[in-house]
C-alpha positions in Angstrom: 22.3 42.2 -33.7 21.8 40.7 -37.2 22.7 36.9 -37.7 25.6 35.8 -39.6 24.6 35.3 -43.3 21.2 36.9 -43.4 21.7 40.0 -45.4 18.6 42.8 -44.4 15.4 42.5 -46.2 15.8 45.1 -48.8 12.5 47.0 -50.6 12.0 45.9 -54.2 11.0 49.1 -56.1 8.0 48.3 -58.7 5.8 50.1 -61.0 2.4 52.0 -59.4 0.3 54.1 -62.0 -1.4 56.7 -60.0 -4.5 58.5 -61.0 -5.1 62.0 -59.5 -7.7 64.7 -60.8 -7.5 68.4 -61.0 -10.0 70.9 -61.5 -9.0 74.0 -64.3 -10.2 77.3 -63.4 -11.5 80.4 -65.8 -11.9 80.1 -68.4 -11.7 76.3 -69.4 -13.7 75.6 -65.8 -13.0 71.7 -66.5 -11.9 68.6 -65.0 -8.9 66.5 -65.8 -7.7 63.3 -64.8 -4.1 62.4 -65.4 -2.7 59.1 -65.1 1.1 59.0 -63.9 3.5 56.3 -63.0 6.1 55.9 -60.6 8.7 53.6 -59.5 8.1 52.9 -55.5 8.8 50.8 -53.0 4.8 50.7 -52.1 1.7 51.7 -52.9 1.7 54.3 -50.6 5.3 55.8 -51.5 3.6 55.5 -55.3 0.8 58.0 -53.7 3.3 60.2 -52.1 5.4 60.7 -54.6 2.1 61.2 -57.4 0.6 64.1 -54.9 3.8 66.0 -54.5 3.6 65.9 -58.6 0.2 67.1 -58.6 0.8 70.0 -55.9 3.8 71.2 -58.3 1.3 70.4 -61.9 -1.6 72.6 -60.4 0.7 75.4 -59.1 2.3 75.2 -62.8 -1.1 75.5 -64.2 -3.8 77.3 -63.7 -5.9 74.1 -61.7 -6.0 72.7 -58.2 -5.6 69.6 -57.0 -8.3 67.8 -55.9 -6.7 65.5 -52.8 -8.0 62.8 -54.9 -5.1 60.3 -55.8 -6.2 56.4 -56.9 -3.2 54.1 -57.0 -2.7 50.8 -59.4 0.3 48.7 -58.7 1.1 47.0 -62.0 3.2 44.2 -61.3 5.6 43.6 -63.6 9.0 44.5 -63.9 9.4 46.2 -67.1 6.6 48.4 -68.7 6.1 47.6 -72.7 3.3 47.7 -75.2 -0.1 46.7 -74.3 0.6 46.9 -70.6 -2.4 47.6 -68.2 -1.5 50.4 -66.2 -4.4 51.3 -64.6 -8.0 49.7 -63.3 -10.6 51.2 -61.2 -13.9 48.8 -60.7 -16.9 50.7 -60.0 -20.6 48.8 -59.2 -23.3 50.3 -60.8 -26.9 49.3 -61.3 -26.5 51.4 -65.0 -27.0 49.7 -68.1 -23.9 50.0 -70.4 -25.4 52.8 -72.4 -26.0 54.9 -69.2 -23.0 54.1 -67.1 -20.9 55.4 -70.4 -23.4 58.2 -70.7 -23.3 59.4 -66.7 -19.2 58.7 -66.3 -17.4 58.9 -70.2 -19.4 59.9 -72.8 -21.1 63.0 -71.3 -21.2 64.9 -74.5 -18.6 67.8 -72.8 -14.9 65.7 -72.8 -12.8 67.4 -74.4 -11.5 64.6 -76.4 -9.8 63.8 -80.0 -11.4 61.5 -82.1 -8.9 61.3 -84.7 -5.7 62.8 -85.5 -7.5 66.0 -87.4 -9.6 66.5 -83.8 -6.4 66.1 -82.1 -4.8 68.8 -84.3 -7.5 71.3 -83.4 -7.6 70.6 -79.7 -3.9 71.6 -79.9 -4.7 74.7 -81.7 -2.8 73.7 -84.9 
């Protein structure tokens, strides 16, 4: 029985950006991450509700799902310019030249560097 004037605890929905990666098949044979967010009541509700995305995304497309989702709560109530919605710290013995080299700048992103590169990835 619930004391007089104590209302339940109710769940505060925040902001979670959730990372998950997908693997394309024939013929681009590529990688992507995509970086989603979603209004939850917890981190793991934020994963839920990002895998059930990426099961409907790769049935969409022609990639799968890799069961890999990385979660990012982000803390603040509203989301506006310059917000940080996502970080992932990684140790690494690398120099900065290699760790870009092994994990970013690989030489096969497919990546604009402009808005004329980003044109021609769309096939304009």
């Amino acid at each position: 029985m619930r004391k007089r004037g104590k209302k339940p605890k109710k769940s505060k929905a925040e902001w979670y950006a959730v990372r998950c990666l997908f693997h394309w098949k024939e013929p681009h044979d590529s990688y992507e991450e995509r970086i989603t967010i979603w209004r939850a009541t917890s981190l793991a509700e934020a994963i839920e509700l990002a895998e059930q995305e990426a099961a409907e995304y790769g049935e969409a497309g022609p990639c799968d799902y890799l069961n890999l989702a990385q979660a990012y709560h982000l803390g603040d109530e509203a989301i506006q310019s310059g917000a940080e919605v996502f970080s992932l710290l990684r140790d690494s013995d690398l120099e900065p030249k290699a760790y870009l080299d092994t994990f970013f700048d690989t030489g096969t992103e497919r990546q604009a560097d402009g808005a004329e590169d980003a044109s021609r990835l769309r096939g304009n």
